[in-house]
N, C-alpha and C positions, 0 to 999 in steps of 0.2 A: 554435025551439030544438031543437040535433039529442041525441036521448035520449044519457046518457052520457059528454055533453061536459066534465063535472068528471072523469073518472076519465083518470087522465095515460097514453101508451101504454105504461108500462113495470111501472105497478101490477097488472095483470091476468094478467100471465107471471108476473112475482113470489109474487102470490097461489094462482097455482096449483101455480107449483113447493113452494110449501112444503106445501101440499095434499095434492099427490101423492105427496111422500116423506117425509110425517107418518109413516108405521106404521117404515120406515129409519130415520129421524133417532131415531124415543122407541127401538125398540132399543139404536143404537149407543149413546146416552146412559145407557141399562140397560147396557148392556154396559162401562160406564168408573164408573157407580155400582156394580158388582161388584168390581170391581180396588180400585177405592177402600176398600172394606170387608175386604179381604186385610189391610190393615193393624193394624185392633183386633184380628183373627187371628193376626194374627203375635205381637200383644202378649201375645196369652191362651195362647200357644204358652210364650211366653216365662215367664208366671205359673204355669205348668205346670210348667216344670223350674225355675223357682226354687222350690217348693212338695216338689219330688222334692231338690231340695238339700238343703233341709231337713230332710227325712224321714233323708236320709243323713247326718246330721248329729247329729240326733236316736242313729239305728241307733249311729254310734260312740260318742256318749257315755255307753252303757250299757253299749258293749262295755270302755270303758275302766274302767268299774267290775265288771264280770261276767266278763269275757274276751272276748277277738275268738276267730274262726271258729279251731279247732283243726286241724294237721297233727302228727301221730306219725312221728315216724322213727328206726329204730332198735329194736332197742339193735346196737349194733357195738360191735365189740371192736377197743382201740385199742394197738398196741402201739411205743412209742417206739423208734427205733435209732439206731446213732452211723454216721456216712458222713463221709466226705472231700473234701475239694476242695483244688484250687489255686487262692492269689489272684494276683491280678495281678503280683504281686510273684515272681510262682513259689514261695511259701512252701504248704506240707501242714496246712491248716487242717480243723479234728473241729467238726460238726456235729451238730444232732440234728432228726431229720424225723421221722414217722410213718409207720404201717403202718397199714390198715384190712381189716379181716375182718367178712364178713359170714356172718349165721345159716346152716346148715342148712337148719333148717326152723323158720317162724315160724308161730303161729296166736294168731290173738286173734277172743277174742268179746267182745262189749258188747252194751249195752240202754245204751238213749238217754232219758232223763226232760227230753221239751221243755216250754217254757211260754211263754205270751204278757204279756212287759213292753209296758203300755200306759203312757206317759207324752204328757205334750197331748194331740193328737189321732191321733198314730202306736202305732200295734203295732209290737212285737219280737222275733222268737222267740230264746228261749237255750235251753241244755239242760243239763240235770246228767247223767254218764255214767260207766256203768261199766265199766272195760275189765281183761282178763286178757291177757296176752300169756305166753306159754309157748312154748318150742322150743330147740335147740340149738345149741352149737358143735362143729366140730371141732377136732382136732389143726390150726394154720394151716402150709397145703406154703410152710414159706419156700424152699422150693428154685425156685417159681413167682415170685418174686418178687427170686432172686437175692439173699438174707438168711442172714447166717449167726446161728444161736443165739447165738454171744457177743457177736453185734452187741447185742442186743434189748437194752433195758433190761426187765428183767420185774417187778423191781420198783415199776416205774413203768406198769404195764398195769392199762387202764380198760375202762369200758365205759360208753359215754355213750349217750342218749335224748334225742333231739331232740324238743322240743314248741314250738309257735311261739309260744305266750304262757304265761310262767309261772303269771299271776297266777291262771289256771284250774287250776292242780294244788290240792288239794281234800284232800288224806291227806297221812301221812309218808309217803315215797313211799322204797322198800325194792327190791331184787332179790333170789333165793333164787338160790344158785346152788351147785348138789348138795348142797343142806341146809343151806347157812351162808347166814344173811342180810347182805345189802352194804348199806349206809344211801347216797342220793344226797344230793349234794350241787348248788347251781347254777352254773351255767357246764357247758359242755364242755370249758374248757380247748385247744379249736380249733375257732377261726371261718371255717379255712377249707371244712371239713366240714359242719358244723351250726351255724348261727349262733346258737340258743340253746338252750338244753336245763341236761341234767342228769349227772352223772356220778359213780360208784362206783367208788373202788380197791378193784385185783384183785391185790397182790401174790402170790396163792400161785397166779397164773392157769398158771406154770410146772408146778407140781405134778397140779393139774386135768387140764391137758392131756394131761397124760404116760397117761394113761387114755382116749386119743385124741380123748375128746369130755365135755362137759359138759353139764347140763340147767338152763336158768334159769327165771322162774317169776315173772311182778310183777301187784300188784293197783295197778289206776291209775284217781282217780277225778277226773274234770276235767270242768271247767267250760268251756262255749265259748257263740259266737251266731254261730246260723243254720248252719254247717254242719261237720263233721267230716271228715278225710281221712287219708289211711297212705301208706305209701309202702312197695314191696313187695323190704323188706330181704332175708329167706330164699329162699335157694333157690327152695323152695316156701314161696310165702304163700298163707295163707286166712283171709281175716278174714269174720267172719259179723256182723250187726247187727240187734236188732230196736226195736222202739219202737212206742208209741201214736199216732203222729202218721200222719195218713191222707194227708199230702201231700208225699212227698217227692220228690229229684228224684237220682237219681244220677249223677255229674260223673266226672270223671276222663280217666284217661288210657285205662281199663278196663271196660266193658262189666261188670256183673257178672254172674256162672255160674246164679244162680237168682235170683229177684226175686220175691215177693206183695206185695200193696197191695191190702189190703181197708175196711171200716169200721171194723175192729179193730185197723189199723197197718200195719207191716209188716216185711216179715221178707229179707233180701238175705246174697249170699256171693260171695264173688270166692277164685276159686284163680288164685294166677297163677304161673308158673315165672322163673328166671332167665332164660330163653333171650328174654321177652318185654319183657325191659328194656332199656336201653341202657349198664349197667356191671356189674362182672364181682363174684365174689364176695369179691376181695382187690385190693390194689393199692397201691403208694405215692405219698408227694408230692399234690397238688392235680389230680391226673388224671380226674379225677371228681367227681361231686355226685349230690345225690338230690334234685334238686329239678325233675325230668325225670317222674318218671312216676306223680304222687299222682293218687289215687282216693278217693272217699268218695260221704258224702250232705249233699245238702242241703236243709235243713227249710224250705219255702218257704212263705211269707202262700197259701193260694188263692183269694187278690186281690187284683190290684194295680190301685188304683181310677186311678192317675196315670197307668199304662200304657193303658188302656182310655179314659182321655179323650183321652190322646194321639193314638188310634187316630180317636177320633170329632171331635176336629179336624181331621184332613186330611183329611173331608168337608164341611168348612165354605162351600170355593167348590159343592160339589155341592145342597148346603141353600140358599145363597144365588142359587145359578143357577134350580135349578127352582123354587123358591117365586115369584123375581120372572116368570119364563117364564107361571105359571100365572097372575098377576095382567096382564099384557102379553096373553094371547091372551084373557081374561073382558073385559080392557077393549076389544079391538079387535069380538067377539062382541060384546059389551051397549052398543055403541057408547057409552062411558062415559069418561072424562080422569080418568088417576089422575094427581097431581101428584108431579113426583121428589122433593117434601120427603116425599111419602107412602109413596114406593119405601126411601127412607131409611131412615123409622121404623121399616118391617120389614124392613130388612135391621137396624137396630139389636136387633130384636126376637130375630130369630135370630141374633145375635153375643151378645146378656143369656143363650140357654139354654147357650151355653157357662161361662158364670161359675158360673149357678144350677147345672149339671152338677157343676163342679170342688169347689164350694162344700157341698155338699149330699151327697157322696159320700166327705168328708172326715168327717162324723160320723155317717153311714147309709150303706149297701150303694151300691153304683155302680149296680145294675139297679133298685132303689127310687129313686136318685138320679136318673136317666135318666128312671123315668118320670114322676116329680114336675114336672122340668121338659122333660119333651117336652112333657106332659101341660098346664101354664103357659102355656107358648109357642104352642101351638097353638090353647087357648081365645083369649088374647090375639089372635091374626095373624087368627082368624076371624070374632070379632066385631069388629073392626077393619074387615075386608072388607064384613062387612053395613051398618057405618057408609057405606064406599062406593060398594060397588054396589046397596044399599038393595033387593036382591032375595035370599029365602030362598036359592033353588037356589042360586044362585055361591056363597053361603057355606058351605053344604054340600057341594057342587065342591070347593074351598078348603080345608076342613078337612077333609075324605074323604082330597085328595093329599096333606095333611101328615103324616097319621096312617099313611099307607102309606110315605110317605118316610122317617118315624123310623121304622118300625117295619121297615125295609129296613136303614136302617143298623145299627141297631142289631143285626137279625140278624147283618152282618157280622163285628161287633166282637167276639160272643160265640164266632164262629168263628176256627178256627186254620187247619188245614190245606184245609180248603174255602173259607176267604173269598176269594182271589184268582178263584175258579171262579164262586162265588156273586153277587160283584159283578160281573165281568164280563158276566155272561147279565145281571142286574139293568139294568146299565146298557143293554146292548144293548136290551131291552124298554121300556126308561123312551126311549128313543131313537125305535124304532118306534111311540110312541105320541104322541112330540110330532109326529113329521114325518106322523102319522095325524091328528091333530085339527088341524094346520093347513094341512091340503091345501085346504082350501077359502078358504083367509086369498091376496087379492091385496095381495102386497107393496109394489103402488104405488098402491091405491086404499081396500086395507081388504078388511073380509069380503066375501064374492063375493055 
């Protein structure tokens, strides 16, 4: 009997080809058990910003009891005229439009009283606020505007204050104007200017004038959430702002002139001229708006635990790629067969510290949150590994890289203007270190 005669001639090619492209084949298989795990990613993406809906959801319904975010615009002076036209008909029809004039010179200072509405498990910031506004008008050049005095209705001349949510006015809310006080009323009585607000008749605004300029003068105390803004009606505007609040963030169309931010709060000023806006200080008709160059602050959470998981999800292929990389070269090293249900479980392992993250961060700090469940995750994947590789060292291998990999990403997340630098080198070194430790790895036979 010749040795070998049961083995057929085409089982020994066979056997060998799978042999020798064992270490190909478990990768590329790694590599399609990754893709695959992209998709509980994607759902945990998804649980993310439904959870941030929420929150914004949350945010408005306290706004709608408290106030929404406040704009100030104004005060302007409004003075009605009569104009003409032809209809169609070629008939001389009297109309009546508007004039708008704006301050001189406007200043307002406030102090900002924010607080934190905690309802479920969201924070809110609102604020109670104190504002002066003071500054003047002049005599208005209708000759600028091609208006004759007997046009005007003067009896009919106002002065309206735009504020974008009433429900936050907070006082009777009064003008002083050269000693007489003017009671406001709601509406402006023109939406094509300011769509809400408030407004004061000024019938003796003729008599005032005639003294070329007037002084006005109003205490305003309102109610808003999350942030405040102005719009830089005068001439010269200078609105100054302070507050206890250590974290604010200034917005606008304007850069402000001074700015501190201490432990103590802070303290900001913006001057801005006319010349830095885009409408004039008078004008007729719907020529213009003021809804172009608002500035303010806004009173920001300093944390937003949503936006920071969001961040450390789209390193989920990079947590998924190196953890299985590291378990793929220990098995090819410890000549050991992990099975792909086992690649699985930890990749399932690391798609759960996304949950326990989002989850855990929602009722404690995001960086306690993180490290609870790096910290979970990691014990978990590592005694896992001792289960399979049944030797100390690889589990301490194993848990070594995990604790350098969270503690890499997590650097980045905490970073703003360096992450894009800091990941980059990261990943360049995490790169040189794979194609380091497996220089010795034969791709078609195994460790060398």
């Amino acid at each position: 009997m010749q040795p070998n005669q049961n083995i057929s001639p085409q089982e020994e090619p066979q056997e060998s080809f799978w042999k020798r492209n064992a270490p190909m084949l478990k990768a590329a298989l790694i590599f399609v058990l990754v893709l695959l795990l992209l998709i509980p990613k994607t759902m945990i993406e998804d649980l993310i910003q439904e959870r941030k809906f929420r929150q914004s959801e949350v945010l408005q319904e306290i706004a709608q009891s408290w106030g929404t975010s406040q704009e100030v615009s104004g005060p302007v002076l409004v003075l009605p005229y009569r104009t003409y036209y032809k209809n169609s008909e070629g008939q001389t029809v009297q109309t009546t439009k508007q004039a708008y004039f704006l301050p001189e010179n406007l200043t307002v200072e406030g102090e900002l009283h924010p607080e934190k509405l905690h309802r479920s498990i969201y924070d809110v910031v609102v604020y109670n606020s104190d504002l002066s506004l003071k500054g003047n008008f002049v005599f208005p050049n209708l000759d600028e505007l091609n208006l004759k005095p007997d046009a005007i209705y003067w009896e009919d001349a106002r002065i309206i204050l735009g504020l974008s949510d009433l429900r936050g006015i907070d006082n009777d809310l009064a003008i002083d104007v050269n000693g007489k006080s003017l009671v406001f009323n709601s509406g402006t009585g023109d939406g094509n200017l300011l769509q809400r607000g408030v407004q004061a008749a000024m019938p003796m605004v003729y008599d005032s004038l005639q003294n070329q300029s007037f002084q006005f003068n109003l205490k305003l105390k309102l109610k808003g959430t999350e942030n405040i803004a102005f719009q830089p009606v005068g001439k010269t505007t200078d609105v100054s702002l302070h507050s206890k609040w250590k974290d604010p963030s200034f917005m606008g169309s304007f850069s402000p002139d001074y700015r501190e931010v201490n432990e103590n709060g802070f303290e900001v000023n913006w001057n801005i001229i006319h010349l830095n806006r885009n409408f004039p200080q008078s004008w007729k008709g719907n020529a213009y708006n003021l809804n172009q160059s608002s500035f303010g602050v806004n009173l920001i959470l300093p944390v937003d635990h949503y936006q920071k998981s969001t961040r450390s999800v789209k390193y989920a292929i990079l947590f998924i790629a190196l953890t299985f990389l590291i378990f793929f070269f220990i098995e090819l090293i410890n000549k050991s067969k992990v099975h792909p249900i086992q690649y699985i479980l930890i990749g399932l392992a690391l798609i759960i510290f996304y949950i326990l993250l989002v989850s855990i961060s929602e009722q404690w700090t995001f960086n306690g949150a993180y490290l609870v469940s790096a910290g979970a995750t990691i014990a978990l994947i590592s005694l896992y590994a001792k289960s399979i590789f049944k030797q100390l060292s690889y589990t301490i291998i194993t848990g070594g890289s995990l604790v350098i990999l969270y503690g890499f990403i997590f650097t980045i997340i905490q970073l703003q203007d360096f992450a894009l630098l800091i990941g980059s080198v990261g990943l360049f070194l995490i790169i040189a270190a794979l194609m380091y430790f497996s220089r010795k790895i034969d791709w078609y036979n195994g460790l060398k």
